[in-house]
N, C-alpha and C positions, 0 to 999 in steps of 0.2 A: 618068875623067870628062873631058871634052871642054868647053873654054871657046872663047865667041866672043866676037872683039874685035872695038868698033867702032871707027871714026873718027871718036868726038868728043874738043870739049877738053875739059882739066880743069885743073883748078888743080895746082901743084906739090902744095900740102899734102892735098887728095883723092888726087892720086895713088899719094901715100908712104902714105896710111891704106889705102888698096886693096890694094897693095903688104903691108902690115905684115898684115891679116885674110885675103890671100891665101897668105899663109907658113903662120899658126897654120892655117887648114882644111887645108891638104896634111900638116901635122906631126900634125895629128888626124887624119887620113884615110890616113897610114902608120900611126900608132899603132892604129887598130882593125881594120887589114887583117893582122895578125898569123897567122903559119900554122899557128896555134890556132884562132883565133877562125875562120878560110878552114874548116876540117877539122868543126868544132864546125854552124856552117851547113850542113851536108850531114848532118845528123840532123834530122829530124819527127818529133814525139811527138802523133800523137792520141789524145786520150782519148775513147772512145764513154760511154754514158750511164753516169754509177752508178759512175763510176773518181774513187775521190776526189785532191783537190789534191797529199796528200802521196804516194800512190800514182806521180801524174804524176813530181813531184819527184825520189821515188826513182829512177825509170827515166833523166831528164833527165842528172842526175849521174852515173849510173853508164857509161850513151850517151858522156859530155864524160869520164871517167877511162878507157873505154876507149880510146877517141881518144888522149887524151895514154899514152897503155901503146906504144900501134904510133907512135906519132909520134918514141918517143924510138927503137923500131926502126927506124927511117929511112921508117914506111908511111904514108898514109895515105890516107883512102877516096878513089877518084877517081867514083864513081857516089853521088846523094844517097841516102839511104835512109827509109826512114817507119816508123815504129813503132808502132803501134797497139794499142791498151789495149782490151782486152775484159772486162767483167764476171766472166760465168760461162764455164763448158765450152760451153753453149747456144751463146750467143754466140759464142764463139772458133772454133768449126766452120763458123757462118753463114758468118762473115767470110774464113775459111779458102776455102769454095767458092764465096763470091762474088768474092772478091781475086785468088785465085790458077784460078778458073776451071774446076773439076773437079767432079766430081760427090760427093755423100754417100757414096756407098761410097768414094770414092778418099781425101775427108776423114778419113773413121776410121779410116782404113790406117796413111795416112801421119801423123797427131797420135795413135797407140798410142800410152801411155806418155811423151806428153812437153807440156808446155804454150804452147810456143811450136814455131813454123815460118817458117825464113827461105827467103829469095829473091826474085828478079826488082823487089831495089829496095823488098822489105818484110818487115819483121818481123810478126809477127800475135801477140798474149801472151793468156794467160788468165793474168788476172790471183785470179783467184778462189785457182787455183791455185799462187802464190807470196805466201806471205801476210804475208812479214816483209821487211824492208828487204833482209837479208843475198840472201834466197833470189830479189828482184830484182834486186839487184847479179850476181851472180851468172850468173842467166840473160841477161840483157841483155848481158853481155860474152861467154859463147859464142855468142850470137847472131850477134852483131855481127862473132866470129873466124869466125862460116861467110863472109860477106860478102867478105871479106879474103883466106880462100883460095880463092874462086872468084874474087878478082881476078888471085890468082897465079896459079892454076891451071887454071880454067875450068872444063869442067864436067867435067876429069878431075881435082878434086879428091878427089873419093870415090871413088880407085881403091882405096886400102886404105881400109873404113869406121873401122877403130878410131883410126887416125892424127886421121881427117879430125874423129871425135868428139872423141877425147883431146884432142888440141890446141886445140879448145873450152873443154872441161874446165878444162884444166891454168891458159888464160888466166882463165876464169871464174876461179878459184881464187887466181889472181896480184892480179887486179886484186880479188876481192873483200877480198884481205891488206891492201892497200894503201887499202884503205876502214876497216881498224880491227877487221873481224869475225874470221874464224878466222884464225890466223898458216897457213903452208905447210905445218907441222910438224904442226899440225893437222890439215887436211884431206888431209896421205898417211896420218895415223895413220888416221884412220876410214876412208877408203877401202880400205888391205892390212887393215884389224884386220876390217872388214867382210867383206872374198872369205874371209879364214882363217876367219873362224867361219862360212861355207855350207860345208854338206856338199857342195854339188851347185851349181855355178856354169863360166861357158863358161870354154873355153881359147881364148886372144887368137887363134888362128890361124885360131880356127872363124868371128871378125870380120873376117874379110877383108874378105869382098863384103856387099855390101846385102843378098843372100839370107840367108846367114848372121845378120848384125846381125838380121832380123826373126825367125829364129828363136831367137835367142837372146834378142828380147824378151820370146814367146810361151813358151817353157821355163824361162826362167831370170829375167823381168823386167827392166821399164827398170832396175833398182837396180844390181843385180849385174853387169849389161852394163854398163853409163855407169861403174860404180865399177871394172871392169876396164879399160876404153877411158883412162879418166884418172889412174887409178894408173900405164898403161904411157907414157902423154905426157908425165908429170911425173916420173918416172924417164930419160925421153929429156932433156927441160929441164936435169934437176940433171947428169945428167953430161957432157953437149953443149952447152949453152945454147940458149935458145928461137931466135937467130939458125938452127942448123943445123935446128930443125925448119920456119923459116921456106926455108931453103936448100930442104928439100926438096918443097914445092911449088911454088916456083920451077922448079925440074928437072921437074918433073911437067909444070909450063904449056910446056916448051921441048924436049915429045917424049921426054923419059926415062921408061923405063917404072918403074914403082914400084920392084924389086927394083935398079936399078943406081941410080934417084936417092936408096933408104934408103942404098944403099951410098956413095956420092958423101958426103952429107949427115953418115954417120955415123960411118963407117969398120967398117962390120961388115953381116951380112947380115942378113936382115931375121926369114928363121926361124930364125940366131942369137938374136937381142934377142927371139922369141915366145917360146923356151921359157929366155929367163931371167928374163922375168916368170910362167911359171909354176913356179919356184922361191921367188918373193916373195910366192904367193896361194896356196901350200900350208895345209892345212886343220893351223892349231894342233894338238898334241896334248897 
């Protein structure tokens, strides 16, 4: 903020009180310039009609725990983002092709199986869709990690699809711990207890690409896919730390191709680490 001084007089004792209210606003105008509160302002939460108060709430807080999650990672968002709260599915599609600009077939393609869609600076939620606090917490923070790695990595972050979901996942999962709902221990139990009891579920390898991920929607469901993509990021997390999974979209944004920045990041290769998560979604007997 920018003062202009003039050339009048003033009394010594005006002066010193100018002086003394000119301290405390700079000491309060550091105090709320915090690189929380800087990080916290580059989230927008609109609500469209019929999204109730605590509905908003939940998203707000979950939006300000993500932020503090990548903050103590040393990240944080350098583009603002807007969030926006839809009713129903009705709605969340409207908004989906009038936000992001595409047509009704390209909407149902791309929101198969999932209730939010990020990018280009916006989140879009059906709220309809996520109907408990946990299940906004949740989503709202893998939203927010697609954000994140397409800071790192651009728009070659979904060169592996399972990485680029898992590490959504795995975040959603972290930050939703740290909100009081399911511990860690938790959310891997049901995700491996869930692959071993399908007879018929993908192999991580078959999620590479985007083609894959969509067939693996259509045969095998959002459930089963999302629940393999995030049991294998949260397996990379416990024995690497979420730093080396962040390492590795980093490598990604700065020309490394996938199979040498897994390896960079890891220290192993990457259809190593595919078929040692299909010895952890072996079907129980």
């Amino acid at each position: 903020m920018k003062f202009r001084w003039t050339h009048t007089r003033v009394s010594t004792a005006v002066y010193g009180l100018l002086l003394v209210c000119l301290s405390v606003f700079l000491l309060l105008g550091c105090a709320s310039a915090s690189p929380g509160d800087k990080a916290a302002n580059r989230i927008t939460v609109e609500a469209l009609d019929g999204i109730l108060p605590a509905e908003t709430a939940d998203v707000r807080q979950a939006a300000d725990s993500t932020l503090a999650y990548y903050q103590e990672a040393g990240l944080q968002l350098q583009q603002p983002v807007t969030i926006v709260l839809a009713r129903d599915r009705k709605t969340f599609l409207a908004e989906t092709m009038s936000r992001f600009r595409i047509s009704e077939l390209e909407a149902n393609r791309v929101a198969q199986g999932v209730d939010a869609l990020a990018g280009n600076g916006l989140i879009i939620v059906n709220v309809g869709g996520i109907p408990t606090p946990r299940q906004r917490t949740f989503l709202v923070a893998h939203e927010l990690t697609h954000h994140v790695q397409r800071q790192l990595a651009g728009a070659r972050a979904g060169e592996v699809k399972w990485l680029l979901e898992g590490m959504a996942e795995a975040v959603g999962a972290q930050v939703s711990a740290r909100q009081g709902f399911l511990s860690m221990e938790q959310y891997k139990a049901n995700w491996q207890n869930g692959l071993r009891a399908a007879a018929k579920k993908p192999q991580l390898a078959e999620l590479r690409s985007s083609k894959g991920w969509a067939n693996s929607l259509s045969a095998y469901g959002s459930g089963l896919t999302y629940k393999t993509a995030g049991l294998s990021a949260l397996v990379l997390s416990e024995q690497y730390g979420m730093q080396s999974i962040i390492q590795y979209f980093t490598e990604l944004g700065q020309g490394q191709s996938p199979d040498a920045a897994f390896h960079h990041s890891f220290g192993r290769e990457l259809l190593d680490f595919e078929g040692t998560v299909e010895q952890l979604t072996r079907t129980a007997s």
